[in-house]
C-alpha positions in Angstrom: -3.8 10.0 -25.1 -4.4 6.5 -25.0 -6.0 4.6 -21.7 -2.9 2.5 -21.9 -0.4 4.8 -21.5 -2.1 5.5 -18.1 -0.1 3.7 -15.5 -1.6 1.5 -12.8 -1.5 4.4 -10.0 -3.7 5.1 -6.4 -3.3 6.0 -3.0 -3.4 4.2 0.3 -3.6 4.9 4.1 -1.9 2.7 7.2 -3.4 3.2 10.4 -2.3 0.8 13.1 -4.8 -1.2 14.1 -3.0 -2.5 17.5 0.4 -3.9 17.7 2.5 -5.5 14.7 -1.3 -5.3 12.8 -1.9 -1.8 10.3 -5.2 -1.7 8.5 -4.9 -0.2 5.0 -7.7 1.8 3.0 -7.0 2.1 -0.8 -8.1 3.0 -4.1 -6.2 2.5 -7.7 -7.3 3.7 -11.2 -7.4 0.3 -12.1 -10.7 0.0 -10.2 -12.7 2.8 -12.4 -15.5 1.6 -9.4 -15.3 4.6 -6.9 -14.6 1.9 -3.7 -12.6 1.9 -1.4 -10.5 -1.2 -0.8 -9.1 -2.6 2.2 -6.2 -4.5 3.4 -4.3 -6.1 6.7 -0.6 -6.0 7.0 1.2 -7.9 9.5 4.5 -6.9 10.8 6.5 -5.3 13.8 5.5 -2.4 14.7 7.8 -1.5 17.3 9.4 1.1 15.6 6.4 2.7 14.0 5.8 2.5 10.3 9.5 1.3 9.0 9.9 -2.2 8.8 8.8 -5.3 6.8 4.8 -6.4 6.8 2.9 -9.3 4.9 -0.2 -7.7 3.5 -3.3 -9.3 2.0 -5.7 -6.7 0.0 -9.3 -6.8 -0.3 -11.9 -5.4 -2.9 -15.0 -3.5 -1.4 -17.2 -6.5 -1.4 -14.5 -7.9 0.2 -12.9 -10.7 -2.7 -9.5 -11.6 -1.7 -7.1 -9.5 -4.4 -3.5 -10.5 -3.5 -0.5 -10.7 -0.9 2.4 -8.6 -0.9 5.6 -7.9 0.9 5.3 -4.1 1.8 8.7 -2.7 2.8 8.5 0.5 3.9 11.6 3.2 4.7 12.1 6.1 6.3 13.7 9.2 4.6 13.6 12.3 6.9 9.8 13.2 6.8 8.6 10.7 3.9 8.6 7.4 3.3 9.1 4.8 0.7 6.9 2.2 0.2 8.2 -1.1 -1.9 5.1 -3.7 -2.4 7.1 -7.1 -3.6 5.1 -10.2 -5.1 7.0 -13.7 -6.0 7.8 -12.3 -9.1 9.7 -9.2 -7.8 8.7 -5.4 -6.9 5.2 -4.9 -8.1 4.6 -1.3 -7.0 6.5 1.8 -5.3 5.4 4.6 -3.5 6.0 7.6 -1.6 4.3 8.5 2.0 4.0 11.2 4.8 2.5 10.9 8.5 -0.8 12.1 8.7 -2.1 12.1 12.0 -1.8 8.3 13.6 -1.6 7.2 9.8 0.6 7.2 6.7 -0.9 8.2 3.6 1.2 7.0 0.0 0.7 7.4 -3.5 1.9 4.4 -5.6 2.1 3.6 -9.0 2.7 -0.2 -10.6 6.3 -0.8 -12.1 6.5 -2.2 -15.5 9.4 -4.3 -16.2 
């Protein structure tokens, strides 16, 4: 198989951090670098994970590597995860509570 055909996917864990604040850990197959990234989202957190959060992610050394929207739904036990940039939905994923924290797996979408 061809490294192209791979897509763009990794996992990520919320934790909140205190209120309307959740610290994200993450890692993508993109990276190929073994280190963990980090992010901030900001967002009402009243209701627990479900809502709507502005997110800035960080590489391991700490460079800036975008801002999304994260929406994130409830579906019985799981949830989905919707990362949007100005140029529409730029990821999806799918999530379950673990402890405090939600843990996803996402993968890019190709338009």
């Amino acid at each position: 198989m061809n490294d192209q055909a791979i897509p763009h996917v990794g996992v990520v864990t919320y934790r909140p951090q205190h209120q309307d604040r959740l610290i994200a850990k993450w890692y993508s197959t993109a990276l190929n670098s073994g280190k963990i990234g980090t992010g901030v989202a900001i967002g009402r957190t009243d209701d627990g994970f479900p809502g709507t959060y502005h997110i800035t992610y960080h590489l391991a050394d700490g460079t800036e590597l975008g801002t999304y929207d994260l929406e994130i739904t409830q579906q019985g036990e799981a949830y989905q995860l919707t990362w949007r940039s100005p140029n529409g939905v730029a990821y999806r994923g799918t999530g379950i509570l673990m402890g405090t924290g939600l843990v996803a797996g996402y993968r890019r979408v190709e338009e």
